[in-house]
DRENGUSE-279293 format. One record per residue (C-alpha): residue number from 1; x, y, z; residue in three letters. Coordinates in steps of 0.2 Angstrom, whole numbers. Each point is the difference from the previous one (the first is absolute). Example, Ala and Ser with C-alpha at 12.3 -4.5 7.8 and 13.67 -1.06 7.14 Angstrom:
<pts>
+-----+-------+-------+-------+--------+
| num |  east | north |    up | residu |
+-----+-------+-------+-------+--------+
|   1 |    62 |   -22 |    39 |    ALA |
|   2 |     6 |    17 |    -3 |    SER |
+-----+-------+-------+-------+--------+
</pts>
This chain:
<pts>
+-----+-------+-------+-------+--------+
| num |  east | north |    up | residu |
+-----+-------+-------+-------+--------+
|   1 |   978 |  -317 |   -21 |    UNK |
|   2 |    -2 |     5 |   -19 |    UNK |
|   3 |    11 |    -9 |   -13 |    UNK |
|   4 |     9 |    10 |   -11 |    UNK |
|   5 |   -12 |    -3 |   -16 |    UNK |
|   6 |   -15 |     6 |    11 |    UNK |
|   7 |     8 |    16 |     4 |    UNK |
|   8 |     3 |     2 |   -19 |    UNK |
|   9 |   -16 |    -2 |    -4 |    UNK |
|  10 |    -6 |    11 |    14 |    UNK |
|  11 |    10 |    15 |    -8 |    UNK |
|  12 |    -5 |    -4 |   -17 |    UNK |
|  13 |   -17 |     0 |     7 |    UNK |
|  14 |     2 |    17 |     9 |    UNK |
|  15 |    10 |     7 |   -16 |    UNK |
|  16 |   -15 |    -5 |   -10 |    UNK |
|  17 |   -14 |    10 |     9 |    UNK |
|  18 |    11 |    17 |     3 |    UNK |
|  19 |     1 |    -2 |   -18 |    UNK |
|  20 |   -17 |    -2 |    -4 |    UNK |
|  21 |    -7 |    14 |    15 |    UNK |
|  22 |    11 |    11 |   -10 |    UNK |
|  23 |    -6 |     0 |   -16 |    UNK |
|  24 |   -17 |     0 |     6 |    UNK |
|  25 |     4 |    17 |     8 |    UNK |
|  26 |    12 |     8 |   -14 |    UNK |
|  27 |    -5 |    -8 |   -16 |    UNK |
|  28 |     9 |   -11 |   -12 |    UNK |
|  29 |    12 |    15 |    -5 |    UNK |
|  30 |     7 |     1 |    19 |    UNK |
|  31 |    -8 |    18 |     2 |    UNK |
|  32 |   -11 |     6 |    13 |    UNK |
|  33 |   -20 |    -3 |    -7 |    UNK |
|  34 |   -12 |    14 |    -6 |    UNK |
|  35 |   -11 |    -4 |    16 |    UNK |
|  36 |    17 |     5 |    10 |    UNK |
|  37 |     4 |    17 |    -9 |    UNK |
|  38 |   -10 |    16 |     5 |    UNK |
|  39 |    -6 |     8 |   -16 |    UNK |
|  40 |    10 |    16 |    -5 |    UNK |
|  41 |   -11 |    14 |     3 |    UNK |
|  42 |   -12 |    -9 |     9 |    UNK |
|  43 |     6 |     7 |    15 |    UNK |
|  44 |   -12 |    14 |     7 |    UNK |
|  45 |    15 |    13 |     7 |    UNK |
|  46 |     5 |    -4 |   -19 |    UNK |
|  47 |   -17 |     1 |    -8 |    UNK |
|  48 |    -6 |    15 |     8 |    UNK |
|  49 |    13 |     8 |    10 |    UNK |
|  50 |    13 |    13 |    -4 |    UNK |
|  51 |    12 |    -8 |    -9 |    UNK |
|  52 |   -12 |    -6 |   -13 |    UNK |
|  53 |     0 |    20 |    -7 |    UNK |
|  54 |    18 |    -3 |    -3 |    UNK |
|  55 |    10 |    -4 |   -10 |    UNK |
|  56 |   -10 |     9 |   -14 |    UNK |
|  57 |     1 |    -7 |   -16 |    UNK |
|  58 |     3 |     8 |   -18 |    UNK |
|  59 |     4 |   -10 |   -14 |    UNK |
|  60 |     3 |     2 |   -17 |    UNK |
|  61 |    -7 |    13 |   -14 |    UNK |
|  62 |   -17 |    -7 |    -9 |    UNK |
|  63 |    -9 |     4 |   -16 |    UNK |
|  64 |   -18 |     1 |    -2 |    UNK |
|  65 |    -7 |     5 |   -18 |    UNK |
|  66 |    17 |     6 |    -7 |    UNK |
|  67 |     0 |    12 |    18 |    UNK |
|  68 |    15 |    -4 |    11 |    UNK |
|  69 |    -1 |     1 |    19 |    UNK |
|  70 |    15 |     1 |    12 |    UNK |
|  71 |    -5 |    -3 |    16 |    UNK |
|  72 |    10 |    13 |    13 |    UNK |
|  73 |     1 |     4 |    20 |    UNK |
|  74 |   -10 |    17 |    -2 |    UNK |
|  75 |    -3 |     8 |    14 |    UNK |
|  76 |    -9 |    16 |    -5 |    UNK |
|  77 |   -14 |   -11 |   -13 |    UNK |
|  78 |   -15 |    10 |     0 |    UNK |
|  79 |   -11 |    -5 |   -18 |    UNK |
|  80 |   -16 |     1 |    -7 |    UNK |
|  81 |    -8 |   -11 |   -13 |    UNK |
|  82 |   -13 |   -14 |     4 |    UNK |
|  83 |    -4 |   -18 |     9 |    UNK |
|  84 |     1 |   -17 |    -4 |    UNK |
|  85 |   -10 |   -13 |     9 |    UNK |
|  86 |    12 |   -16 |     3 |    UNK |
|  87 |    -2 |   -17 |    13 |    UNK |
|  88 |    12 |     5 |    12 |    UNK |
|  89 |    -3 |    -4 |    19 |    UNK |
|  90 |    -2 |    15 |    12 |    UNK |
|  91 |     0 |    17 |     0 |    UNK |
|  92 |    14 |    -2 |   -14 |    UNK |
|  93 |     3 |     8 |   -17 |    UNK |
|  94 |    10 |    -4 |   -15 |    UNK |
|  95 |    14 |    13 |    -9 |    UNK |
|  96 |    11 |    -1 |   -14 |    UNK |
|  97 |    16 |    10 |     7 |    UNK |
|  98 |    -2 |     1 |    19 |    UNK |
|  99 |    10 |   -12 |    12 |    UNK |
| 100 |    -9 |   -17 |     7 |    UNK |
| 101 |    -3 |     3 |    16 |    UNK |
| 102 |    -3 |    18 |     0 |    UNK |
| 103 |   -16 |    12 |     6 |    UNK |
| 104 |   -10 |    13 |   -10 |    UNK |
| 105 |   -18 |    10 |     4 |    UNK |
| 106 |   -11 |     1 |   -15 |    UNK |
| 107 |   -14 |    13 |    -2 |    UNK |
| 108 |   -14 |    -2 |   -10 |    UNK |
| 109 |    -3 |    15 |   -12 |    UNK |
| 110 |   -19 |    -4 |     1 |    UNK |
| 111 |    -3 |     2 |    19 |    UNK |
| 112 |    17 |     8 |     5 |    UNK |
| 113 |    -1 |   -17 |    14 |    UNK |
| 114 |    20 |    -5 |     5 |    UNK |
| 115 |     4 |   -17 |     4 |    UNK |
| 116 |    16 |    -9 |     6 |    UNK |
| 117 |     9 |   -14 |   -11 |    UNK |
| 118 |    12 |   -13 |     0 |    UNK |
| 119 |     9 |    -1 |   -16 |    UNK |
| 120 |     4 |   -19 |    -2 |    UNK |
| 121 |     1 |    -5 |   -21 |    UNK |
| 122 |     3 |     6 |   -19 |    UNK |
| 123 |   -15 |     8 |    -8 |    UNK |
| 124 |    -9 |     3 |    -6 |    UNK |
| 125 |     5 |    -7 |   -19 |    UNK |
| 126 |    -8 |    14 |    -8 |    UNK |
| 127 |     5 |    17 |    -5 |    UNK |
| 128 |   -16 |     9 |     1 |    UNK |
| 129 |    -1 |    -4 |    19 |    UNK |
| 130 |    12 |     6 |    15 |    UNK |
| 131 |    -2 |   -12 |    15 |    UNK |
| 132 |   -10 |   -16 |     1 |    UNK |
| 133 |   -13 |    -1 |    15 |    UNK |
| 134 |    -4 |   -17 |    11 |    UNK |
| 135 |   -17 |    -3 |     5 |    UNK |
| 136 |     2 |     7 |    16 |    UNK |
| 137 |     9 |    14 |    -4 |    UNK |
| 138 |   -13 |     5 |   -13 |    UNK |
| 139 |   -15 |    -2 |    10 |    UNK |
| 140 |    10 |    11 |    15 |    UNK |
| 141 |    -1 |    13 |   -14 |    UNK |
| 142 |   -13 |    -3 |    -7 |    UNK |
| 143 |     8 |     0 |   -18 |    UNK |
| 144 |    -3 |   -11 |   -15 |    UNK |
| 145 |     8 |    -1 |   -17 |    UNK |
| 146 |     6 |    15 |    -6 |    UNK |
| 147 |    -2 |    10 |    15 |    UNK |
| 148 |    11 |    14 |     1 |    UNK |
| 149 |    12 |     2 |    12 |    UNK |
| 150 |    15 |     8 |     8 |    UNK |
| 151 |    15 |   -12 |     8 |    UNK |
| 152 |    14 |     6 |    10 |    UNK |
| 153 |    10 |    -7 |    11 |    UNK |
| 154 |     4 |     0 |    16 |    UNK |
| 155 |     7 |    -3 |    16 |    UNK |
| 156 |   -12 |    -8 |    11 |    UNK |
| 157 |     2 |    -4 |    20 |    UNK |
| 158 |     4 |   -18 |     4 |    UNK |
| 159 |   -20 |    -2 |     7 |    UNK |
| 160 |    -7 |     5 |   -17 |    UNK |
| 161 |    13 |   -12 |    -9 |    UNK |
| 162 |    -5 |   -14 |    12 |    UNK |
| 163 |   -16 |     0 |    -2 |    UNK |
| 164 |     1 |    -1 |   -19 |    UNK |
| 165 |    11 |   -14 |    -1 |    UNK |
| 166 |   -12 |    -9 |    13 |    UNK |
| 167 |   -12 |     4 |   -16 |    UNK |
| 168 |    -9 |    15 |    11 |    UNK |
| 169 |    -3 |    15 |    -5 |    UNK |
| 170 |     8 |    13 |     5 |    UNK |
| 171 |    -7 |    17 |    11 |    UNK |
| 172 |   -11 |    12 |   -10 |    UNK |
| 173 |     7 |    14 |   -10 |    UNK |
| 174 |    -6 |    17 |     0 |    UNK |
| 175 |    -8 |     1 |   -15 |    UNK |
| 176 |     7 |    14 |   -16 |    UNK |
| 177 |   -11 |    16 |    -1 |    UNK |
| 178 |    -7 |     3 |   -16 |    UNK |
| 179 |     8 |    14 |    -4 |    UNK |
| 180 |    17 |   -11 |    -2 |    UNK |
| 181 |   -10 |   -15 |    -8 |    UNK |
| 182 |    -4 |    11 |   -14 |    UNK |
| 183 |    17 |     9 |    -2 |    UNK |
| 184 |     6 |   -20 |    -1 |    UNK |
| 185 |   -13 |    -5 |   -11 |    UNK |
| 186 |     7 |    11 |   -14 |    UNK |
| 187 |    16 |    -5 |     1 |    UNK |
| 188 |    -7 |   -19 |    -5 |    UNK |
| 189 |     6 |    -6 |   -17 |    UNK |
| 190 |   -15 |    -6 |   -11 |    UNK |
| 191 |     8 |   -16 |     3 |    UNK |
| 192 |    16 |    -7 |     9 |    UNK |
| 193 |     7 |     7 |    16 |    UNK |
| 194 |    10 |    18 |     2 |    UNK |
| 195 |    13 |     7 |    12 |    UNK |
| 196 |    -2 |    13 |    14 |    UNK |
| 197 |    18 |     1 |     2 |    UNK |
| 198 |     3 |    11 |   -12 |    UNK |
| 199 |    -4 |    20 |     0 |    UNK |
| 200 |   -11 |    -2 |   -16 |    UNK |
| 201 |   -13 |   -13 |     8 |    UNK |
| 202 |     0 |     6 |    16 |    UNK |
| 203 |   -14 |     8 |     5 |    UNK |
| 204 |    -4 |    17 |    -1 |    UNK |
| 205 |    -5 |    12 |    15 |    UNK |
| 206 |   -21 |     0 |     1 |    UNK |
| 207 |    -1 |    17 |     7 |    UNK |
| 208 |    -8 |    14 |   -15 |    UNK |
| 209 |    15 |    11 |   -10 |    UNK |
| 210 |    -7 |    16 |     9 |    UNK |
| 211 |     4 |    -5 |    17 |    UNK |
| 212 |    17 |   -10 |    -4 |    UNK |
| 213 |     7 |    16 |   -12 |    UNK |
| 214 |     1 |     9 |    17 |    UNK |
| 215 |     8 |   -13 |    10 |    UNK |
| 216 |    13 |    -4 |   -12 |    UNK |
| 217 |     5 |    19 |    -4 |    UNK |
| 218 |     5 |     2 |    18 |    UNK |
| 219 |     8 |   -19 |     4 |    UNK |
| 220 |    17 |    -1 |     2 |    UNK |
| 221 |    11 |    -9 |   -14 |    UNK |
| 222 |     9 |   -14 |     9 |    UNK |
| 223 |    13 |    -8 |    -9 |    UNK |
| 224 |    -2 |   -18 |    -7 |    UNK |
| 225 |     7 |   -14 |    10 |    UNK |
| 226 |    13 |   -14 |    -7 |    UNK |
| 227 |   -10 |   -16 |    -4 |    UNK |
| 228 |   -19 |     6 |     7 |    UNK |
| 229 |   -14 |     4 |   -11 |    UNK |
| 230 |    -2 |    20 |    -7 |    UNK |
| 231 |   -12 |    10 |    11 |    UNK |
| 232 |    -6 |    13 |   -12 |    UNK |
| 233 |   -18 |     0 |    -1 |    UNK |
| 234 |    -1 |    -4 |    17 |    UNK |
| 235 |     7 |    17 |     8 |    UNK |
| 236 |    -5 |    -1 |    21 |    UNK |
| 237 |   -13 |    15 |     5 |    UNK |
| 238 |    10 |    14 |     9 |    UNK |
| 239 |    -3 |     0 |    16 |    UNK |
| 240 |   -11 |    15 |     8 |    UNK |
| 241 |     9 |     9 |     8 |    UNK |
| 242 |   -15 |    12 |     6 |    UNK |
| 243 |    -4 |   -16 |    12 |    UNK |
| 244 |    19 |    -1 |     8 |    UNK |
| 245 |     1 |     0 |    20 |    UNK |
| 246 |     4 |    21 |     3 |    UNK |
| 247 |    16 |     3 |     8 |    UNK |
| 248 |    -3 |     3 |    16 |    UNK |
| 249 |    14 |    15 |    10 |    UNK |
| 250 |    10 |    -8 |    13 |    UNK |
| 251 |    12 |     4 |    12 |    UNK |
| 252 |    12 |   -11 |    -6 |    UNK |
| 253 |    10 |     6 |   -16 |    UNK |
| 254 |     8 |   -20 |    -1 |    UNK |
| 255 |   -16 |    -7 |    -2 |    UNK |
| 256 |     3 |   -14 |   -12 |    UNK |
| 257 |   -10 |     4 |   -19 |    UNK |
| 258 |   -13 |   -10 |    -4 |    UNK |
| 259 |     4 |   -16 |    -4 |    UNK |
| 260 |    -6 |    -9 |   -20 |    UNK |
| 261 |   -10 |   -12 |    10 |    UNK |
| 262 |   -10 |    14 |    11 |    UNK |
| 263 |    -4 |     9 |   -14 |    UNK |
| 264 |    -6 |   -11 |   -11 |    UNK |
| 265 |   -11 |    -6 |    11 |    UNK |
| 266 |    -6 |    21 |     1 |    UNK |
| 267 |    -1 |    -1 |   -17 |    UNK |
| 268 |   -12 |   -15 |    -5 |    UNK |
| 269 |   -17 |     5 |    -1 |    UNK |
| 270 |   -16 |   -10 |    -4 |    UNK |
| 271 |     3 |   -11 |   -15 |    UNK |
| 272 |    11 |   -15 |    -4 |    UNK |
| 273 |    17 |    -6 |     3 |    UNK |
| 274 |    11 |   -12 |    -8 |    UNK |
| 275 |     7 |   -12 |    12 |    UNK |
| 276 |    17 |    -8 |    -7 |    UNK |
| 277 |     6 |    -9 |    14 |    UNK |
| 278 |     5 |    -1 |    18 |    UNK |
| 279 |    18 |    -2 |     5 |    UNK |
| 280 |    11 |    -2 |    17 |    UNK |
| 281 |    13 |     9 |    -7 |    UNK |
| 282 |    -1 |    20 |    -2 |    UNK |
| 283 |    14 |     1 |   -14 |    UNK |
| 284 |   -10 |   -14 |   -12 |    UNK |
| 285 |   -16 |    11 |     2 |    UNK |
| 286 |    11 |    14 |    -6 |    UNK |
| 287 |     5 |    -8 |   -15 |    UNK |
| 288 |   -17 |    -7 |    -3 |    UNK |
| 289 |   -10 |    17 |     3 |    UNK |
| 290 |    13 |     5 |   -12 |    UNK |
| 291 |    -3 |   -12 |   -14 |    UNK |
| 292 |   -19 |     3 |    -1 |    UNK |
| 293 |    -1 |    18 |     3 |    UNK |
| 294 |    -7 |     0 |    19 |    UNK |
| 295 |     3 |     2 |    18 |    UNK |
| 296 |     6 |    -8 |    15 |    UNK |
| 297 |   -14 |    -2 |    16 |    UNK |
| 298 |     6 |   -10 |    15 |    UNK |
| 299 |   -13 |   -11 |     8 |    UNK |
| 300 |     6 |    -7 |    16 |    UNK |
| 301 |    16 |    -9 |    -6 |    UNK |
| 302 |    -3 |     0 |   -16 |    UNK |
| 303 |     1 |    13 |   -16 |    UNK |
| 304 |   -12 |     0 |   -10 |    UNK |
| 305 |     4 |     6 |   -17 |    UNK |
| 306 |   -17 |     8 |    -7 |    UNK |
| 307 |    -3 |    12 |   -16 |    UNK |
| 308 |   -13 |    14 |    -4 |    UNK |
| 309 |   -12 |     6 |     7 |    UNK |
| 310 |   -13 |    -4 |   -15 |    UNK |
| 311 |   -18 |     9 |    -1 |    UNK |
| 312 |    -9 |   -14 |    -8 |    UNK |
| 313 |     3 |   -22 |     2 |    UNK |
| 314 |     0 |    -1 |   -19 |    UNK |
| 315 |    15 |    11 |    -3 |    UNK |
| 316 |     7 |    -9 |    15 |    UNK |
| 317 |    -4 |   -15 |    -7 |    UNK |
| 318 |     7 |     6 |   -18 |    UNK |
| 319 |    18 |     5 |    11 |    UNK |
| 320 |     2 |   -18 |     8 |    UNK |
| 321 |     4 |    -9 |   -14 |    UNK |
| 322 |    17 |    11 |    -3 |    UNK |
| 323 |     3 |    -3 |    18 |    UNK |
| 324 |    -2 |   -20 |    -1 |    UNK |
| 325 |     6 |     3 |   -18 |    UNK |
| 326 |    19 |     9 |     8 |    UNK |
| 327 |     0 |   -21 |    12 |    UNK |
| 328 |   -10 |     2 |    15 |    UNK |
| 329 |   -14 |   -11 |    -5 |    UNK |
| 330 |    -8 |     0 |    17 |    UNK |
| 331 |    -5 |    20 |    -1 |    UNK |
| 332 |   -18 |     4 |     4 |    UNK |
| 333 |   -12 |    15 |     0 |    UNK |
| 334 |    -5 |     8 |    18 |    UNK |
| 335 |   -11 |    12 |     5 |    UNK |
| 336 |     4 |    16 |    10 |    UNK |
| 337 |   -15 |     3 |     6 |    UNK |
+-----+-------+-------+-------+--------+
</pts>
């Protein structure tokens, strides 16, 4: 049997060693220790994962040189000037005004070679340069300082962003013909960047006067649309309609017409197309055929909104920029052949 002073002691005993397990564990302060606290960030669904593209961060106006710089969610930046070389990890980049995270493909003006890349910081701090290059990201391109180069940005599938926040590159791009490359290279400033957004720097159409003086005379005037960018100079080639389907006699007089679709498939002929998008719902390719000036072909269940037909890839080429320039940045160039 314990006497009354022995079981006093034993709790001051006990008392004593929570006491001192505790502090071992938290820290004089009473708080849990750094050992015990995941790092934030550290995380890899947080480090790499989607939710590390978002939120995407801004911040406030800077000045370099007496030049202010307001950073801005642009959706539609397409510039040319010319590259920077910075430290930066991975296939990244540095830019004054996009947001941090956000995704651009730059295109060297040399080699008309399009890569992938992750804009992550603020730079670079000179005004005679547009976007600052990793080492990565330079030797993918095969740029050096003072190369010069396209940036636009994009809207890239989740695989691409993936892999560029696990500091991969990206999948190859198809690479600018030179036709374009050329018609971008005189729209370069002799030092600095320049916008493509606007109708006086984008580029004009490759293809000679004498063959575009007759395609213009006999294209339609379509009327400008609220908030897109002007499509003068970029009239669409009439369709021939010397290679339409024939109406064929039929016994029926309800045969339904021919529908938009049907003819013009009937009506592209070896060239180029536009490709603008794909969409589930007819109505939206309506309005998007209607925005750029093209048609509406349905592809299982999709529609795909496509304009032309072009005779050459460089006045093609010279028409896609309106296109991404009017907001669908993902537009391409495909054969009909």
């Amino acid at each position: 049997m314990k006497l009354p002073g022995e079981v006093r002691l034993g709790a001051l005993a006990a008392l004593s060693f929570a006491l001192l397990t505790g502090c071992g564990a938290s820290g004089s302060s009473g708080y849990p220790s750094a050992a015990a606290i995941a790092p934030v960030g550290q995380a890899s669904e947080t480090r790499f994962g989607p939710a590390a593209d978002y939120p995407m961060v801004l911040g406030d106006p800077f000045t370099i040189d007496g030049e202010t710089y307001t950073p801005s969610d642009t959706l539609n930046y397409d510039r040319v000037g010319y590259a920077a070389l910075d430290q930066g990890e991975g296939v990244t980049a540095a830019s004054k005004t996009l947001p941090l995270p956000s995704y651009v493909e730059v295109t060297s003006l040399v080699t008309g070679k399009t890569i992938l890349v992750r804009v992550e910081r603020r730079g670079p701090m000179t005004n005679a340069r547009l976007v600052a290059l990793s080492p990565d990201a330079a030797s993918q391109l095969a740029a050096s300082d003072g190369t010069p180069v396209r940036v636009r940005r994009v809207n890239p599938p989740e695989i691409e962003r993936a892999e560029l926040r696990s500091g991969r590159p990206a999948g190859e791009r198809l690479e600018t013909p030179k036709s374009l490359v050329e018609v971008l290279k005189r729209k370069l400033p002799p030092s600095g960047e320049a916008s493509l957004q606007n109708a006086a720097a984008v580029p004009a159409d490759p293809v000679p006067a004498s063959a575009k003086a007759s395609s213009e005379t006999n294209a339609p005037k379509k009327p400008a649309v609220a908030g897109k960018a002007p499509t003068e100079g970029y009239a669409l080639k009439p369709l021939d309609k010397s290679t339409a389907v024939p109406s064929v006699t039929s016994p029926s007089a309800t045969k339904p017409k021919t529908t938009v679709d049907e003819k013009s498939k009937a009506d592209v002929s070896d060239g180029f197309l536009i490709q603008a998008g794909a969409f589930s719902v007819k109505s939206n390719a309506d309005r998007a055929a209607r925005s750029v000036g093209g048609f509406v072909t349905r592809s299982g269940n999709l529609y795909l909104v496509r304009s032309g037909p072009y005779r050459t890839r460089g006045q093609a080429e010279a028409a896609l920029v309106k296109v991404r320039a009017a907001g669908y940045s993902d537009a391409r160039v495909i054969s009909t052949s």
